[in-house]
C-alpha positions in Angstrom: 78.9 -70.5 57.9 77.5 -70.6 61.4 73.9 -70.7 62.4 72.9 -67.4 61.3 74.6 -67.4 58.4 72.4 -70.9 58.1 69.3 -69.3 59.5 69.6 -66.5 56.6 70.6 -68.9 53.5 67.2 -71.1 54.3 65.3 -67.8 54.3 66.7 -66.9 51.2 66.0 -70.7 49.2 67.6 -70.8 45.7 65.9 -73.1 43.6 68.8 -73.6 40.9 70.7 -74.7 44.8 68.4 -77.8 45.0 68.7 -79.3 41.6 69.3 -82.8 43.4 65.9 -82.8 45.0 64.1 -81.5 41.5 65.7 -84.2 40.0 64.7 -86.7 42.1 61.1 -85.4 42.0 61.2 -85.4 37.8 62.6 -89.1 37.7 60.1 -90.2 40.5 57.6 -92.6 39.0 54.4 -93.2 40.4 51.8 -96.2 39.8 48.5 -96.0 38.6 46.3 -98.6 38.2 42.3 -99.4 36.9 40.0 -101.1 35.1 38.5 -99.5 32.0 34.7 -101.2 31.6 33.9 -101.9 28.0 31.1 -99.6 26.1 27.7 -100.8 26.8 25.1 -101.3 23.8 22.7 -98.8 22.8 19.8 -98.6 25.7 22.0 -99.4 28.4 21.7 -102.6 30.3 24.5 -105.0 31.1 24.9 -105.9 27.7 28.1 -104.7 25.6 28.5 -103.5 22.5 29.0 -106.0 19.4 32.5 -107.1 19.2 33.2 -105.0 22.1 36.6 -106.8 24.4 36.2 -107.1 28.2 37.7 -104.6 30.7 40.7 -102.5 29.6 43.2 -102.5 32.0 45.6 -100.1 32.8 48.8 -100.3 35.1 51.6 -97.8 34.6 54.4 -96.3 36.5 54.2 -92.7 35.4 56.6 -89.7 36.0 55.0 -87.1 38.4 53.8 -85.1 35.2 50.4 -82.9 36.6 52.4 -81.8 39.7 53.8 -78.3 37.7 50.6 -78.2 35.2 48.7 -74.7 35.7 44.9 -75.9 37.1 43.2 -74.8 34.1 45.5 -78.2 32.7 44.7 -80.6 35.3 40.9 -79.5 36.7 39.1 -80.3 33.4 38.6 -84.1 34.8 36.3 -82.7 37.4 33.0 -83.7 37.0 33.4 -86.1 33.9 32.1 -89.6 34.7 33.6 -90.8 31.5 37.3 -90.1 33.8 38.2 -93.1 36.8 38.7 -91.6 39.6 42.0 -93.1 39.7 43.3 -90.6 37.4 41.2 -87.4 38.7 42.6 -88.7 42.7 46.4 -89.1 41.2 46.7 -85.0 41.5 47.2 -85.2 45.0 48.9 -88.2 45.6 51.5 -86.7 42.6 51.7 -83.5 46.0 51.9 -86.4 48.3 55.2 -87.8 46.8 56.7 -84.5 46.0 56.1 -83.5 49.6 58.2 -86.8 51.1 61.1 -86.5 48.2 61.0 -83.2 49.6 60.8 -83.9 53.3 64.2 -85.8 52.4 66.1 -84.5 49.8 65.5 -80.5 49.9 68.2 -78.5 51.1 65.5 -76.5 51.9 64.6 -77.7 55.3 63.0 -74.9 56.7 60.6 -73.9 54.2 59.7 -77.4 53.7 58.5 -77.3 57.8 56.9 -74.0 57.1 55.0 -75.2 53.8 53.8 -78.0 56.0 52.4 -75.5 58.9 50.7 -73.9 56.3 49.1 -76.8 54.6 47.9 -77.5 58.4 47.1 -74.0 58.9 45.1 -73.5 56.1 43.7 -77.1 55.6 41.7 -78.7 53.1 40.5 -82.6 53.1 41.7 -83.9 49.5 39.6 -87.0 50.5 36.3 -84.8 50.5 35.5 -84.3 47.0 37.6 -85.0 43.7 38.0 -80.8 42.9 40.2 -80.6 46.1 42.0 -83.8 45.0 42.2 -82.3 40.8 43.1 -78.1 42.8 45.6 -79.5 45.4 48.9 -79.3 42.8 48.0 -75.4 42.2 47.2 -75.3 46.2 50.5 -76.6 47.2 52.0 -74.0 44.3 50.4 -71.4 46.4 51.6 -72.2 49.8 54.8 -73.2 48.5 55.4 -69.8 46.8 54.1 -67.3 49.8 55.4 -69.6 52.7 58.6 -67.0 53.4 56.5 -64.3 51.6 53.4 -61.7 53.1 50.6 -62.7 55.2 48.2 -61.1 54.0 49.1 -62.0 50.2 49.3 -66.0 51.6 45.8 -65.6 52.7 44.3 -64.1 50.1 45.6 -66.3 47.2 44.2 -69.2 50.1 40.8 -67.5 49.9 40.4 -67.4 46.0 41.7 -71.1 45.7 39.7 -74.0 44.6 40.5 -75.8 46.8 39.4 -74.0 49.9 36.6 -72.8 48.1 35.4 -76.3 47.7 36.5 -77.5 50.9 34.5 -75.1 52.9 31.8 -75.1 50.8 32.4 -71.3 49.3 31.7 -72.1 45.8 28.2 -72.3 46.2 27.6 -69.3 48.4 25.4 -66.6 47.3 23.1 -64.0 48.6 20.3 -64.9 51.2 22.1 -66.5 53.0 25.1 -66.7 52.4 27.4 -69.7 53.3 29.5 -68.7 56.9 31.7 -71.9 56.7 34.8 -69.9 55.7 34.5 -66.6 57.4 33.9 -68.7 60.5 37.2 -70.8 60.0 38.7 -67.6 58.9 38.3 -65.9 62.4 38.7 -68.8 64.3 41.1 -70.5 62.6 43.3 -68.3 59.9 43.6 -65.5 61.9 42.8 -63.9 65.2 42.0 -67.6 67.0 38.8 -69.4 68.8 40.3 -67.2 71.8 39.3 -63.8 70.6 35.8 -65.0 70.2 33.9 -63.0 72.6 30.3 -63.9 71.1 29.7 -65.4 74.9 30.4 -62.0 76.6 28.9 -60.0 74.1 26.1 -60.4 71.5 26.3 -56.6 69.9 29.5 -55.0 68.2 29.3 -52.2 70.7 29.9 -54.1 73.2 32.8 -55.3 72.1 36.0 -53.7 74.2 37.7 -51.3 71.6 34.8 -51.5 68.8 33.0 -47.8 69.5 37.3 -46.5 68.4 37.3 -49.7 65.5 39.5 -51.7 67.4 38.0 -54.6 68.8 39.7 -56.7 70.8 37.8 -59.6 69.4 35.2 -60.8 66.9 31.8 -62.2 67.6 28.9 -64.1 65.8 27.9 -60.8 64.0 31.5 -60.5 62.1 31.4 -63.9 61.3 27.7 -63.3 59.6 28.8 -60.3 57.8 32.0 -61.2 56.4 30.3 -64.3 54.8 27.9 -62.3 53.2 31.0 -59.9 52.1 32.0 -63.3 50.4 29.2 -64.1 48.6 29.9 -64.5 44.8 33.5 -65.9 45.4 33.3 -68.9 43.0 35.2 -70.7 40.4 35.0 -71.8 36.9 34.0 -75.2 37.3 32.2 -75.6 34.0 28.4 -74.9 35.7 25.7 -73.3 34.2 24.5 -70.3 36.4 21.0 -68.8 37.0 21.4 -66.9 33.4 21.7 -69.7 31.7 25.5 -68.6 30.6 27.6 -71.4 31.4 31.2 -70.6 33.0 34.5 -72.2 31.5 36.0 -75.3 33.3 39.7 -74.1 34.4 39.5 -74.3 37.9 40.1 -70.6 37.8 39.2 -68.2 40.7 35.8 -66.2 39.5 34.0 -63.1 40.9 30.0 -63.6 39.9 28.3 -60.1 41.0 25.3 -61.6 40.4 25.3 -63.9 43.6 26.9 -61.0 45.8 25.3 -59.4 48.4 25.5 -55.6 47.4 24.3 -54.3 50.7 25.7 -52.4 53.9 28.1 -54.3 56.6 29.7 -54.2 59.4 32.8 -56.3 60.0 35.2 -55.4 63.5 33.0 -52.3 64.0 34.2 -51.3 60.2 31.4 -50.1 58.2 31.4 -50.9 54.2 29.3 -49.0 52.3 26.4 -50.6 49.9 26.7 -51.5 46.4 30.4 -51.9 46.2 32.0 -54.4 43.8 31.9 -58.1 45.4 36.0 -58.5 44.8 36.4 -55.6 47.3 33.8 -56.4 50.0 36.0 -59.5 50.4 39.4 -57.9 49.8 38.8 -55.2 52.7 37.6 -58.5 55.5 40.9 -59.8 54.3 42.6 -56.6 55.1 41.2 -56.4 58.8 41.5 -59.4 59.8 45.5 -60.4 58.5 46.1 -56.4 60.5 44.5 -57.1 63.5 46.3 -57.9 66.7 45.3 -61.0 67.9 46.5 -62.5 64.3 49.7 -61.5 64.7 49.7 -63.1 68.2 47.4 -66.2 67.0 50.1 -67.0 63.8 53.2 -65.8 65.9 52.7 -68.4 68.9 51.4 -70.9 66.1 54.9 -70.7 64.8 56.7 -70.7 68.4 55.2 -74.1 69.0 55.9 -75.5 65.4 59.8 -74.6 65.3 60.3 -74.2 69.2 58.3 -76.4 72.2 54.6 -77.4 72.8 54.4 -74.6 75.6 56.3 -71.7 73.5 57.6 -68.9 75.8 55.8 -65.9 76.3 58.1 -63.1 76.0 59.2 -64.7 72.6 55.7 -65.2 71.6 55.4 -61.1 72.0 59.0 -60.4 70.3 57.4 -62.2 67.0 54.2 -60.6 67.4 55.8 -57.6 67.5 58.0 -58.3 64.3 54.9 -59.7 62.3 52.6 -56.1 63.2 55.7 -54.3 62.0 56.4 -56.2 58.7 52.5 -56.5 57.9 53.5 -54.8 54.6 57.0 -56.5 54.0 57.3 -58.8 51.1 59.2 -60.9 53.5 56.9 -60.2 56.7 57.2 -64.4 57.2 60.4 -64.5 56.5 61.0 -61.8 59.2 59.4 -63.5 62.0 60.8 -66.8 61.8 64.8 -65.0 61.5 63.2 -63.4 65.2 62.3 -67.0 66.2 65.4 -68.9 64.9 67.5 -66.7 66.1 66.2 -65.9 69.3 68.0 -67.2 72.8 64.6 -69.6 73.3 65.1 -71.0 70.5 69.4 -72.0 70.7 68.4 -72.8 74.6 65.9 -75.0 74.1 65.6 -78.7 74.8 65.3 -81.3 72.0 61.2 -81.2 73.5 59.0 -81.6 69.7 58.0 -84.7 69.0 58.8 -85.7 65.5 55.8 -85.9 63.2 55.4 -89.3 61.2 57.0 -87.7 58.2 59.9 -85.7 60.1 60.5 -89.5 61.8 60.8 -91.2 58.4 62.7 -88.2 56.8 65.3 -87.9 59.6 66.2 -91.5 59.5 66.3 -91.9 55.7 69.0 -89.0 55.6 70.5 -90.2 58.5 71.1 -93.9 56.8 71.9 -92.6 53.5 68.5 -94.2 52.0 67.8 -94.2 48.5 64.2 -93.3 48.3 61.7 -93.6 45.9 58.1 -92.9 47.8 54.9 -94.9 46.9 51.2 -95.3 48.2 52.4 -97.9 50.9 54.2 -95.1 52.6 51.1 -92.7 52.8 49.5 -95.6 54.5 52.2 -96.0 56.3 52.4 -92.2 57.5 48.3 -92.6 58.1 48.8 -95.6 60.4 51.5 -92.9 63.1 48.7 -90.3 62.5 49.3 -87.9 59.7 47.2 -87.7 56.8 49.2 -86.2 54.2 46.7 -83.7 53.0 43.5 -85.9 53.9 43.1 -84.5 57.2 39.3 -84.3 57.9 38.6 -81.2 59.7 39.7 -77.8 59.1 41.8 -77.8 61.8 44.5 -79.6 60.7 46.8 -82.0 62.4 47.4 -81.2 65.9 51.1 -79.4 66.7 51.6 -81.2 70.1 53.2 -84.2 71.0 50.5 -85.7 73.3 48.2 -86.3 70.1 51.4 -88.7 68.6 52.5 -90.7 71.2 48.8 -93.0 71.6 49.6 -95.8 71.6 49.3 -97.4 68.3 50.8 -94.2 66.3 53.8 -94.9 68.9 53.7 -98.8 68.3 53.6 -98.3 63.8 56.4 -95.9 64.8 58.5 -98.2 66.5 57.7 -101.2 64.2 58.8 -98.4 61.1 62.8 -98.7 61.1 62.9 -102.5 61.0 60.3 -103.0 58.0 62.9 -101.5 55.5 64.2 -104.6 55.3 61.3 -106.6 54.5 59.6 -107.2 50.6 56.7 -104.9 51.0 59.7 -101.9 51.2 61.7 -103.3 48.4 62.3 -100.4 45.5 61.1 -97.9 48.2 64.2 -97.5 50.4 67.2 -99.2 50.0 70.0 -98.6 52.8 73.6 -100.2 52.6 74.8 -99.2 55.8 78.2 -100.8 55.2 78.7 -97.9 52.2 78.5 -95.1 54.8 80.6 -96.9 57.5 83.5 -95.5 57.6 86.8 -98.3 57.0 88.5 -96.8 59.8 85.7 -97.5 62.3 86.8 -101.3 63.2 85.5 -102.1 66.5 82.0 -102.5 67.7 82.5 -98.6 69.8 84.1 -97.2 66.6 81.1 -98.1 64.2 78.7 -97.7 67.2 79.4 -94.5 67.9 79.7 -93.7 64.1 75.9 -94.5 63.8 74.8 -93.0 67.7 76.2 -89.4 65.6 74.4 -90.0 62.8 71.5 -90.6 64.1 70.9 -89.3 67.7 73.9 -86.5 67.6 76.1 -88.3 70.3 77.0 -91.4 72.1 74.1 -94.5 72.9 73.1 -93.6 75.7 74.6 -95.8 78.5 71.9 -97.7 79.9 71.5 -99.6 75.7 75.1 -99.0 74.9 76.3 -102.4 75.8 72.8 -103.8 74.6 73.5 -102.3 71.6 77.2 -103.7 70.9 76.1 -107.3 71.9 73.2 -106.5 68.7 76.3 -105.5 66.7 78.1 -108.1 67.8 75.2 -111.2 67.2 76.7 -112.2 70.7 76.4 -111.8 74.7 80.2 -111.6 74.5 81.0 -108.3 73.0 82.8 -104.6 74.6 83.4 -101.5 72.8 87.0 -103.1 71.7 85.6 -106.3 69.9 86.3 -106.3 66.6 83.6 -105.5 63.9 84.5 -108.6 61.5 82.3 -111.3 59.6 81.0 -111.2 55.8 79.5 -108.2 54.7 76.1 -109.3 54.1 76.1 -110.6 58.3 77.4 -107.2 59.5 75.2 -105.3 57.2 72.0 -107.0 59.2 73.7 -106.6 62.0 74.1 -103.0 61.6 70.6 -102.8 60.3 68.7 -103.9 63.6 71.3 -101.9 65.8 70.3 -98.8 63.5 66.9 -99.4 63.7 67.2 -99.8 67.6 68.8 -96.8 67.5 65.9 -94.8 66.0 63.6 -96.0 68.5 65.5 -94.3 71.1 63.7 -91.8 72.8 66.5 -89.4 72.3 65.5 -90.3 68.1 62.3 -89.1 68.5 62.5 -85.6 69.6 64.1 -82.3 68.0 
């Protein structure tokens, strides 16, 4: 096939082409686990009901089943006390599991990498209140289905979502004032970038290089002030009753509620929008400036450099993919597009192994390249939380950081290291099981032969030699061992043996990178 014949199949991702993965995610089961309190008796108190049993428990391994359920299915839960939070929280760890079958299993590799760039893009803290947690299935349906698609379609189903309307506090925000947490993180953050804020070299629009001919180089507070109010009445049906007394339906739904929208006159990147237009289209048209204006194709273009290429992308190809994303602004591909540009480019087939893997890529890369049988749970969130990443939990709209300095402190590094040899222990068993023997070859017979088998698999070449003989001695379970010692013993002995080399093997430094 060759790469670009690669390059243009995971562009292209067939979803009837990744029916192991989809089955893997329908039989995945996941536990849940609480404590029902019994009814109380009739004026509260302590005191239960006549007859009434002690706590109900529940404890059940249950198949993935709200992942696929449309929001208006799974966002009823929110806001009933009568519902344990166990069951309103299990929405997004259902997103959490399906994202590390994925991470694994997918064929498609690259959109799963570009599905998690947006999630850090355009983040949202499930943690921060249970309608992120119950919108967060939906969410990841979004990203998921624009990740190769149009910018400016990504962002706007990202701006009518639950979830970020929750997150950054949009739900509530009405006229006078109106609520600037999004259209602040939307300049600074989902489009043109902190570095186009100019509010410290100029306080008026017309000051603004480019603004007085409606292209300005850069926003300032102003833009930020009037967007937000171009905003206002961007809600959802979450089962409130509003000012008129009319209470909304509880879906989850995206809702436009004129009455809370500031009708007036604006000004947003030396634009003018006219007074008393429809709220839906105030918003719409900020949408529309900001996903065309230069600096976001720069700001997303270099994003994406550093994600799929170095820490310190290059320039010139920086340029080349802003270039590409201004021209496809329209395309139904214009993501797509960008990232052929980028994975195709000379930077990118030239490039040193130089990004640090991310917790997730680390476990991922070493399950596929053992052969694992995986079957995710809780633990291995934790475990992913301990090396850094908060599978969609991360606080601050930010999201995680994309260099490697932020994962290599000290104790991410350490829970790293530690990761490969705790698959053997009790507190991994059922969650991945690795028989290293199966995927020996029988022709690989001497301590080099199976040695170099597993360097391949794992690091793309030969142990490098300063651990090579380290390395066959581990194989060997003695200081008297060369390449052309025999690999011999009982199974279950050279399986461990071949377990701690492995796992030595992944904390190469060579294991770490791509």
């Amino acid at each position: 096939m060759g790469w670009e014949g690669w390059v243009e199949e995971q562009l292209a991702p067939d979803e009837a082409a990744d029916e192991e993965c989809q089955r893997r995610i329908r039989e995945a089961r996941l536990l849940i686990e609480y404590e029902v309190a019994p009814p109380k008796a009739e004026g509260g108190g302590a005191k239960m009901m006549m007859g009434a049993k002690g706590p109900r428990k529940v404890k059940e391994n249950r198949p993935l089943s709200l992942l696929d359920q449309p929001i208006e299915k799974v966002f009823p839960m929110y806001g009933k006390d009568g519902v344990p939070f166990s069951e309103k929280s299990r929405a997004m760890e259902e997103v959490m599991m399906a994202a590390m079958l994925r991470a694994v299993y997918s064929r498609w590799q690259v959109r799963e990498m570009l599905v998690d760039f947006w999630h850090n893009h355009f983040n949202v803290n499930g943690d921060k209140d249970e309608s992120i947690a119950l919108a967060l299935p939906s969410y990841d349906r979004m990203i998921r289905s624009h990740a190769l698609g149009n910018f400016r379609a990504l962002l706007e189903v990202v701006a009518k979502s639950a979830a970020m309307l929750y997150y950054l506090d949009g739900v509530e925000s009405r006229a006078s004032p109106a609520n600037e947490n999004f259209a602040r993180e939307l300049f600074e953050l989902h489009t043109l970038g902190v570095r186009h804020y100019v509010n410290h070299l100029h306080t008026k629009w017309r000051e603004v290089p480019g603004a007085l001919e409606g292209k300005p180089e850069g926003y300032i507070d102003q833009d930020v002030y009037e967007a937000a109010r171009a905003f206002t009445g961007w809600t959802v049906e979450n089962g409130n009753e509003d000012d008129e007394g009319v209470k909304r339906p509880l879906t989850g739904k995206f809702m436009m509620h004129e009455a809370w929208h500031d009708p007036y006159q604006k000004r947003v990147l030396a634009t003018e929008f006219d007074s008393q237009r429809p709220g839906l289209e105030d918003g719409s048209r900020v949408l529309d400036l900001v996903a065309r204006h230069p600096a976001t194709a720069r700001f997303i273009s270099e994003k994406l450099c550093r994600r799929f290429v170095s820490d310190e992308p290059p320039k010139a190809l920086v340029q080349r993919a802003a270039a590409e994303f201004a021209a496809a602004a329209d395309a139904p591909d214009q993501i797509a597009r960008v990232l052929r540009l980028i994975l195709q480019s000379p930077e990118f087939r030239d490039a040193q192994p130089g990004k640090f893997k991310r917790p997730l890529e680390f476990l991922a890369s070493y399950l596929r390249a053992v052969g694992a049988e995986f079957a995710p749970r809780m633990d291995v969130v934790y475990q992913l939380e301990g090396m850094g990443q908060r599978l969609f939990r991360w606080t601050t709209p930010t999201g995680h950081p994309d260099v490697s300095g932020y994962w290599q402190g000290g104790t991410f590094l350490l829970r790293r290291w530690n990761l490969p040899f705790q698959f053997r222990d009790d507190s991994w068993k059922g969650i991945a099981v690795c028989h290293f023997l199966t995927h020996t070859p029988p022709e690989c017979r001497t301590l080099g032969q199976v040695l170099d088998h597993w360097s391949g698999r794992l690091i793309g070449g030969s142990a490098p030699e300063k651990i090579r003989s380290a390395l066959l001695r581990v194989l060997a379970d003695s200081d008297e061992a060369n390449a052309e010692t025999a690999f011999d013993g009982e199974d279950k002995d050279r399986d461990q043996r071949l377990a701690s080399c492995i796992a030595l093997l992944a904390v190469t430094p060579e294991f770490q990178y791509r």
